[in-house]
PALO-13546 format. One record per residue (C-alpha): residue number from 1; residue in one letter; chain; x negated, z negated, y. Coordinates in steps of 0.02 Angstrom, whole numbers, plus 32768, in hexadecimal, padded with zeros to 4 digits. Layout:
(pt NUM; a; A; (X; Z; Y))
...
//
This chain:
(pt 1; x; A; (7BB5; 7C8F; 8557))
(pt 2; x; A; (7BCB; 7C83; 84A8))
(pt 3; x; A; (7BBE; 7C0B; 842C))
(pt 4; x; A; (7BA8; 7C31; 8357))
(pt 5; x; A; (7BDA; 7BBD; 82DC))
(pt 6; x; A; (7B9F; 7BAB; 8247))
(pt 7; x; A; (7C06; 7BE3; 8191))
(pt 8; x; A; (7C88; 7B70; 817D))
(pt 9; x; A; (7CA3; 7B0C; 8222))
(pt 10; x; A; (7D46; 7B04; 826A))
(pt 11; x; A; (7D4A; 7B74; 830D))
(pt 12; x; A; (7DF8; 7B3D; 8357))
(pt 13; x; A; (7D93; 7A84; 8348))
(pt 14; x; A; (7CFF; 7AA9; 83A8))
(pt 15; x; A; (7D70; 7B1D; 842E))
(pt 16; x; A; (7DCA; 7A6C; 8449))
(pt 17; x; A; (7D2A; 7A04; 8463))
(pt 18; x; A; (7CEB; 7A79; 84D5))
(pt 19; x; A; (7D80; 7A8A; 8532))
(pt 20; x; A; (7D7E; 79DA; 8554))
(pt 21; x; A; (7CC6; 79CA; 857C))
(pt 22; x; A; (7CD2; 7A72; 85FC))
(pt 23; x; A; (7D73; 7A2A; 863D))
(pt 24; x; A; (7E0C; 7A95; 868E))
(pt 25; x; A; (7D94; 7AF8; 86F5))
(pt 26; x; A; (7D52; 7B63; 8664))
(pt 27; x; A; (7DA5; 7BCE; 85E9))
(pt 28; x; A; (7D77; 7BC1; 852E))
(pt 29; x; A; (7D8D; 7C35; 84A8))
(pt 30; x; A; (7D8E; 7C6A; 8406))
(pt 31; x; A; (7D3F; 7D30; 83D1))
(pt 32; x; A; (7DF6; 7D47; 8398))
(pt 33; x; A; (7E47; 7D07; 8450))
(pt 34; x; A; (7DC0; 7D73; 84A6))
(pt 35; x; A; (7DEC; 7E12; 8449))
(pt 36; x; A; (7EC0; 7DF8; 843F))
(pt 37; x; A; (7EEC; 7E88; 847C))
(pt 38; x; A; (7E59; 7EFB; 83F5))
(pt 39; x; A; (7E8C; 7E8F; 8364))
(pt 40; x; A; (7F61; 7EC2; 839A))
(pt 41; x; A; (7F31; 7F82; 83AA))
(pt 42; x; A; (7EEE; 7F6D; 8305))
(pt 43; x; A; (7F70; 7F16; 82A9))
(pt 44; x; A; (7FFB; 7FA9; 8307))
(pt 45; x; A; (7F7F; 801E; 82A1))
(pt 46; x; A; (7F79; 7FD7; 8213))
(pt 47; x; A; (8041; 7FD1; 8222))
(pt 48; x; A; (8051; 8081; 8251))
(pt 49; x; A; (7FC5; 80C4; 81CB))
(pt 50; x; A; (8041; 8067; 8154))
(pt 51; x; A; (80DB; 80AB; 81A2))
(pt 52; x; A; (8075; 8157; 8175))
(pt 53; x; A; (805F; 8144; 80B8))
(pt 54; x; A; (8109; 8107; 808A))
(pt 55; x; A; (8158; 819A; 80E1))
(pt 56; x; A; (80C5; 8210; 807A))
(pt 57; x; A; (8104; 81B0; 7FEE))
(pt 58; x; A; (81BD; 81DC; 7FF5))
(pt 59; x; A; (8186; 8284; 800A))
(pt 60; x; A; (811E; 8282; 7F7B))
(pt 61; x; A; (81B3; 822F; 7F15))
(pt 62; x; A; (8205; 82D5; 7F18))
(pt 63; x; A; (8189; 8310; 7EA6))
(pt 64; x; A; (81B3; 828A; 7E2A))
(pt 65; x; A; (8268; 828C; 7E41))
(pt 66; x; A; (8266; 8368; 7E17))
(pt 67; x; A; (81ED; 8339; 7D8E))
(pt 68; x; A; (825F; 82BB; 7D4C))
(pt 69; x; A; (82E7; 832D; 7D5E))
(pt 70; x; A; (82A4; 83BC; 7D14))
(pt 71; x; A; (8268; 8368; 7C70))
(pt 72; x; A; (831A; 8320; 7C46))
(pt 73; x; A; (833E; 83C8; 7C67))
(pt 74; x; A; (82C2; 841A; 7BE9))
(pt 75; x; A; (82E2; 838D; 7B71))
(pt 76; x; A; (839A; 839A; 7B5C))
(pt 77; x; A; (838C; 83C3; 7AA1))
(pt 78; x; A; (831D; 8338; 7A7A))
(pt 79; x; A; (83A5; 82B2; 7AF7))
(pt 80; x; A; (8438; 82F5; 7A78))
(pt 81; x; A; (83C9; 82BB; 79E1))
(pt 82; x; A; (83AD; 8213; 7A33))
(pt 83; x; A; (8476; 822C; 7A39))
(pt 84; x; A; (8493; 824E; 7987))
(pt 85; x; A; (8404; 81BC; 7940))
(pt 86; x; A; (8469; 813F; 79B4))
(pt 87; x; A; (8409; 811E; 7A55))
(pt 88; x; A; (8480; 80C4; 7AFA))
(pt 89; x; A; (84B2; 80EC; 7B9A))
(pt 90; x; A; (8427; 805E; 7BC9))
(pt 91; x; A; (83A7; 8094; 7B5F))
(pt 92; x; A; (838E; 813B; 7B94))
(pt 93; x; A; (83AB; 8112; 7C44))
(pt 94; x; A; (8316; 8086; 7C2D))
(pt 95; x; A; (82B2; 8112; 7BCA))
(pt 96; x; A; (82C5; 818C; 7C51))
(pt 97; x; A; (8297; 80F9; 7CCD))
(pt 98; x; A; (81F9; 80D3; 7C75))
(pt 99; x; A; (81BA; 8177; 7C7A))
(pt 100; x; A; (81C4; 8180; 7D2F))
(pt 101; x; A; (816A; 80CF; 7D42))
(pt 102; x; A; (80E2; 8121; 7CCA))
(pt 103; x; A; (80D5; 81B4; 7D56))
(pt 104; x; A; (80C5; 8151; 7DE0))
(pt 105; x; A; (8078; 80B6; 7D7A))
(pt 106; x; A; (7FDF; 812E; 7D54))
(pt 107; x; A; (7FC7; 817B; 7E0B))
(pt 108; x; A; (7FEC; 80CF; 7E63))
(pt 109; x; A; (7F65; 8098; 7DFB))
(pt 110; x; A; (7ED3; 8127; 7E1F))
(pt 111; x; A; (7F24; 8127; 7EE2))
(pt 112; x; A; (7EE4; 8072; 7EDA))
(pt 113; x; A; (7E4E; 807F; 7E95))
(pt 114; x; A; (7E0B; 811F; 7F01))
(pt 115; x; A; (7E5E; 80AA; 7F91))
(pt 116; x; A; (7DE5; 8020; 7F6E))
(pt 117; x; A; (7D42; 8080; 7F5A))
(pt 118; x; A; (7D5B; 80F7; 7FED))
(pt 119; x; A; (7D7F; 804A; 803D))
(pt 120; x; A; (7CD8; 7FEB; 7FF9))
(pt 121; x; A; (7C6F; 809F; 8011))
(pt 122; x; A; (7C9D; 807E; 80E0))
(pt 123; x; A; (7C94; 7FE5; 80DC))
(pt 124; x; A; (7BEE; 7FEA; 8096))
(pt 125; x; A; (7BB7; 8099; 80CE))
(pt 126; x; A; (7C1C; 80B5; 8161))
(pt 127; x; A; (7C44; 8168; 812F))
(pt 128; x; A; (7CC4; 8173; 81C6))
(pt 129; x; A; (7C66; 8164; 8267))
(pt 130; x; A; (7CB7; 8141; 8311))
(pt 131; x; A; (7C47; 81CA; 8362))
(pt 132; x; A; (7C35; 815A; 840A))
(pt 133; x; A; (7B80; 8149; 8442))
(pt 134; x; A; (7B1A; 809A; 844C))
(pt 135; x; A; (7BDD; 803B; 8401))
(pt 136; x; A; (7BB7; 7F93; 83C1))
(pt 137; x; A; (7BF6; 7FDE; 8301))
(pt 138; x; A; (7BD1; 8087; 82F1))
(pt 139; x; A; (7C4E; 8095; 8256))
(pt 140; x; A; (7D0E; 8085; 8253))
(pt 141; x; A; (7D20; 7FC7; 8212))
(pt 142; x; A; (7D88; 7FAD; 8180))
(pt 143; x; A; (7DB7; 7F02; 8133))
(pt 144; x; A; (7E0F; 7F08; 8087))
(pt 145; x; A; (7E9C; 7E83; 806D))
(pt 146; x; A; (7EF1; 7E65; 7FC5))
(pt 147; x; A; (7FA5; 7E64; 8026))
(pt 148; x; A; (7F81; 7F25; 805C))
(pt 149; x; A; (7F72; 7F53; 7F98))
(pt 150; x; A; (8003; 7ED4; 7F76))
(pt 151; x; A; (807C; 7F18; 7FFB))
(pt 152; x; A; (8049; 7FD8; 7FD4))
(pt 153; x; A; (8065; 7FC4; 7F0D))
(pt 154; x; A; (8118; 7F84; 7F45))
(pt 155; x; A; (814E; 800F; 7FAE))
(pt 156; x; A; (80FF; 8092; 7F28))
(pt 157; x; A; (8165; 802E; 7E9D))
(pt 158; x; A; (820C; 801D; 7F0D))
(pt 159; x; A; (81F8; 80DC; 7F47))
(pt 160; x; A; (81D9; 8112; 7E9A))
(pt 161; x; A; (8263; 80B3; 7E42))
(pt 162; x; A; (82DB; 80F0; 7ED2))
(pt 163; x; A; (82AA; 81BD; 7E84))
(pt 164; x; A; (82AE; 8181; 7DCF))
(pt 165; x; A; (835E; 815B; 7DDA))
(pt 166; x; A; (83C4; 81ED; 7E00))
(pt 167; x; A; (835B; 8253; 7D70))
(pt 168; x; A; (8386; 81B4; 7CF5))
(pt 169; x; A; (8437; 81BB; 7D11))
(pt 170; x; A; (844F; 826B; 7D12))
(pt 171; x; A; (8402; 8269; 7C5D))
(pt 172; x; A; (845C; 81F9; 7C2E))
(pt 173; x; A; (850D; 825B; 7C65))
(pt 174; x; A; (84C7; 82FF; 7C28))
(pt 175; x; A; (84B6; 82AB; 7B80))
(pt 176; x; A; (854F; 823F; 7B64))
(pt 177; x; A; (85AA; 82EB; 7B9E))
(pt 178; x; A; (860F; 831E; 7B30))
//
């Protein structure tokens, strides 16, 4: 049978006490313990739905890296004025740099926020249904976590740097060329 607990009360505790009042007869546990093998499917998901988006996210660093590419390209006169007014090897490298963090600063930042309400909307609408018939939850369950927007706004960073830096030091060679 089960047993709820009320906000706050320590459920390892309670599984103890009632494991020593049942004895070694009886098996006690915890809503986690019960559903081990659910709760590992989902965290293999959640692993493989990550797995997903970084490798959508290299892809989509191509787009930066050409776009990169092709405006040290178009701006080749403007790189030889930096030249002549005195800019460095680091400073145009760093300048370059910046504007791909901008790029990627700008759609990391929308990505996260249309992340967060899709999230909230099913969490609180449950636009996503799991189309099976009297289910306990008739809605896909999501649970937001702060590490999931942590851990994704490193790999988009460390993906994004990784395409900003060819483009940066090929403007800074086609420059100093002479």
């Amino acid at each position: 049978f089960d047993i709820m607990l009320e906000e706050g009360v320590n459920e390892v505790q309670v599984q103890q006490s009632i494991q020593q009042i049942l004895g070694s007869n009886f098996g006690v546990q915890t809503r986690d313990q019960q559903h081990a093998i659910l709760l590992r499917a989902i965290k293999i998901e959640k692993l493989f739905v990550f797995i997903l988006m970084a490798f959508i996210m290299g892809i989509a660093s191509f787009t930066l890296f050409y776009s990169l590419s092709l405006l040290v390209i178009e701006k080749r006169k403007d790189l030889r004025t930096l030249l002549a007014i005195g800019i460095s090897r680091s400073q145009l490298f760093k300048t370059i740099m910046w504007v791909g963090f901008l790029i990627c600063f700008s759609g990391a930042i929308l990505g996260m926020i249309f992340g967060f309400i899709f999230a909230w909307a099913q969490q609180t609408f449950g636009i996503i249904g799991l189309g099976i018939p009297n289910a306990l939850i008739d809605a896909y369950p999501i649970k937001m976590e702060l590490m999931d927007f942590v851990w994704t706004s490193l790999v988009v960073l460390t993906i994004t740097t990784l395409a900003s830096i060819i483009p940066a030091r090929k403007a800074v060679e086609m420059t100093f060329k002479q």
